[in-house]
C-alpha positions as CSV (number, residue, x, y, z in Angstrom):
1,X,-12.3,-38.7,-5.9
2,X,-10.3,-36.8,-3.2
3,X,-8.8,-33.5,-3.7
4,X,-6.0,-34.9,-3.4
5,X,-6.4,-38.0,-5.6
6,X,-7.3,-34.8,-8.4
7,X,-3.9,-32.8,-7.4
8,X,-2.0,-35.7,-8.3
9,X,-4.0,-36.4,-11.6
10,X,-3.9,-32.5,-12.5
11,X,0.1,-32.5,-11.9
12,X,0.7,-36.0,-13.9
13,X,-1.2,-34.2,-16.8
14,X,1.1,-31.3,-16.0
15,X,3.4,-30.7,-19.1
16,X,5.8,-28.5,-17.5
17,X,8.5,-27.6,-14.9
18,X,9.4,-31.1,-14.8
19,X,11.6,-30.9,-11.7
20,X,9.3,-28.6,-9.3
21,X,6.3,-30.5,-11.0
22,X,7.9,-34.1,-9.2
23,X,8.3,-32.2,-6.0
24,X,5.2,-31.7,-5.3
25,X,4.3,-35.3,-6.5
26,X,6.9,-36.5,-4.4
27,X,5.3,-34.1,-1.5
28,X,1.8,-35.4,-2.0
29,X,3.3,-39.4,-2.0
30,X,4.9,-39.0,1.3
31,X,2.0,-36.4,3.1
32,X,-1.5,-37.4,2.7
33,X,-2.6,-34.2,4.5
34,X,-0.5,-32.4,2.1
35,X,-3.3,-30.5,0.6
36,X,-4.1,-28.8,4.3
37,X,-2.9,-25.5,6.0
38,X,-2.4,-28.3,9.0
39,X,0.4,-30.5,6.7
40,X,3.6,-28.5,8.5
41,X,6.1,-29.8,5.5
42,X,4.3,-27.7,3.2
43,X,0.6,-28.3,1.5
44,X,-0.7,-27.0,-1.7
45,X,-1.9,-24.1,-2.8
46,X,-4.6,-23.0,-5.5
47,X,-4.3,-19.4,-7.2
48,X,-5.7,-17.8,-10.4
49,X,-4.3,-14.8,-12.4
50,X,-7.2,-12.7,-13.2
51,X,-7.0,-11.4,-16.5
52,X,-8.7,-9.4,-19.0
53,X,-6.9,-10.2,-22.5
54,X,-9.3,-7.2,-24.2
55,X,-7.6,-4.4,-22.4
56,X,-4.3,-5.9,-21.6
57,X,-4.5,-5.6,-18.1
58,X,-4.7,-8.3,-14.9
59,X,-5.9,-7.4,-11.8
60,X,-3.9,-7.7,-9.0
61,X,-4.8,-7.6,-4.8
62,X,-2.5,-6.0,-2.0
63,X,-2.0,-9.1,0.4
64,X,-3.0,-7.8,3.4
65,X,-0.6,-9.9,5.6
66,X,2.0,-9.3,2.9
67,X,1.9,-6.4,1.9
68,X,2.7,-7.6,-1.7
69,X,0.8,-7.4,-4.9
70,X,-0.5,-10.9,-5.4
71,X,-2.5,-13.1,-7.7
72,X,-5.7,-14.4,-6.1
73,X,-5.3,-17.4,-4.4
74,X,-4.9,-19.5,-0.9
75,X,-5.4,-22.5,1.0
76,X,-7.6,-25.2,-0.3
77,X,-10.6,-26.1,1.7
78,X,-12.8,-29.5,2.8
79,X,-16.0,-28.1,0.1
80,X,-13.2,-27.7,-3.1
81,X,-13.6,-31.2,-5.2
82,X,-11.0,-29.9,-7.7
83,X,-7.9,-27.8,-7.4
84,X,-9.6,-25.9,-10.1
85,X,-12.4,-25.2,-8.0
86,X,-10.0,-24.1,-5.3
87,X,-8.6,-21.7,-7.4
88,X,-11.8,-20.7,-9.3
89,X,-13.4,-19.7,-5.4
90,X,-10.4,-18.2,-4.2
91,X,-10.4,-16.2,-7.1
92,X,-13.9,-15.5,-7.0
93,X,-13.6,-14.3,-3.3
94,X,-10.9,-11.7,-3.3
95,X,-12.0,-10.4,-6.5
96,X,-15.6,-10.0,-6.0
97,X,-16.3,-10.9,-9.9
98,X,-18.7,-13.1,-10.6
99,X,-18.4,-15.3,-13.9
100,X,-14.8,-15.5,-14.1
101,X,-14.0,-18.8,-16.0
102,X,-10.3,-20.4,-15.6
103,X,-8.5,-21.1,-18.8
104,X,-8.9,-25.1,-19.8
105,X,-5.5,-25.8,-20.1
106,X,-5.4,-26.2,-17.0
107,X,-2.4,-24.9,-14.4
108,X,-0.2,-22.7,-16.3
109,X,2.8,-22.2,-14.0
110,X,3.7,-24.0,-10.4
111,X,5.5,-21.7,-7.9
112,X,7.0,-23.4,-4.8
113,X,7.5,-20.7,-2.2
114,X,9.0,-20.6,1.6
115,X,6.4,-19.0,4.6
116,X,6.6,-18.4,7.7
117,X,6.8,-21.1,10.6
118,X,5.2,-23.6,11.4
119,X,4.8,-24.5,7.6
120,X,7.7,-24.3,5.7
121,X,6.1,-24.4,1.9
122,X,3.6,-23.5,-0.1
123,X,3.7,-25.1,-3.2
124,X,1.1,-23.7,-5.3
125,X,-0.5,-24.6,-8.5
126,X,-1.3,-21.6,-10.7
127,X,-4.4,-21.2,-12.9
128,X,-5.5,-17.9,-15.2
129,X,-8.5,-16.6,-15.1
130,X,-10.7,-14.3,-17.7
131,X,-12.6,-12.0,-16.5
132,X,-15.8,-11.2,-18.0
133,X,-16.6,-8.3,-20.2
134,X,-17.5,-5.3,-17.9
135,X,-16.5,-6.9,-15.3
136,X,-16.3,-5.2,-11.9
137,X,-13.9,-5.7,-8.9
138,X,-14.7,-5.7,-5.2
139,X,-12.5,-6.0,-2.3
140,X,-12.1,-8.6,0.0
141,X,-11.4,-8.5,4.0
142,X,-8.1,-10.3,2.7
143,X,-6.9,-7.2,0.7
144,X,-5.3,-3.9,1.0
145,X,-6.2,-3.2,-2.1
146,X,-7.3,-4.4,-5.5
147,X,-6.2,-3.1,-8.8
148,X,-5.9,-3.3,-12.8
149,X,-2.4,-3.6,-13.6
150,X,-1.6,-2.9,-17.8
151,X,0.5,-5.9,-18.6
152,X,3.9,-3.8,-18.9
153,X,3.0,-2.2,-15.5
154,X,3.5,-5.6,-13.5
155,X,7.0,-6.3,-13.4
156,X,6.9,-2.6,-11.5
157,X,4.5,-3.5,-8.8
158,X,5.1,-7.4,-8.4
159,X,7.8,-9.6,-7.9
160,X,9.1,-12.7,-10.0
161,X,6.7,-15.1,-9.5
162,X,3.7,-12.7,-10.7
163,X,6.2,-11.8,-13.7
164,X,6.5,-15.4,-14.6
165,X,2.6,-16.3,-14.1
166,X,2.0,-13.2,-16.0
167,X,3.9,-14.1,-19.0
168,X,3.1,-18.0,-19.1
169,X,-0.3,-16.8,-19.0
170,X,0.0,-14.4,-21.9
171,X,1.9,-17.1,-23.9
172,X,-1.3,-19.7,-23.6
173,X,-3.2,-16.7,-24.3
């Protein structure tokens, strides 16, 4: 199975968000490359909410390009099988923990998002992440900086969509 034969499974099974859910179905029937940086109408994203539910805190990176305080996540690449892998290694990378394990509910919010020309979209599919106990962050050459964020600290440091993901997440906590 393609990665993008499993993006469309993955958002069928999708319970939620039923209008931006169709969107990106409707994006993935009419772009075939729509899982690639290279798709210029927008492509698919995979991120993952890192999140320690024993402390009450989630981790959080400084986008280096951005200058934002993020989620991991980014573009999928050729070796991902699964958008769950995409966001599992994405998440892995800008991290630096080893073991984290994505929650099996699968995605738990979707976030459509403008960027900056030549793409117009990013329309990403958002997973959570634990992290294991004692776990210990690392960061990447894709970060600022990387830091634990107690879950009423967020809405301070991030904007909307981190809110949201934040909260869904806590919910199917």
């Amino acid at each position: 199975m393609s990665l993008h034969d499993d993006a469309v499974l993955v958002l069928k099974r999708y319970e939620d968000q039923e209008e931006l859910r169709q969107t990106y179905l409707d994006h993935l029937s009419a772009h075939p490359d729509g899982m690639w940086k290279a798709c210029e109408a927008g492509h698919l994203t995979a991120s993952a909410l890192v999140v320690d539910p024993e402390r009450g805190r989630v981790l959080l990176t400084l986008h280096k390009k951005l200058n934002m305080w993020l989620q991991m996540g980014g573009h999928c690449e050729p070796g991902d099988a699964t958008l769950s892998d995409a966001a599992l290694r994405e998440a892995t990378e800008e991290s630096g923990i080893a073991g984290l394990t994505l929650l099996p509910v699968g995605p738990v919010r979707l976030d459509r998002h403008p960027i900056p020309a030549p793409c117009n979209w990013h329309l990403d599919v958002q997973y959570a992440a634990l992290a294991p106990g004692g776990a210990v962050e690392a960061i990447s050459e894709e970060s600022l900086d990387l830091r634990w964020f107690a879950y009423d600290e967020v809405a301070g440091v991030a904007d909307e969509s981190v809110v949201r993901l934040m909260e869904r997440t806590r919910a199917v906590l």
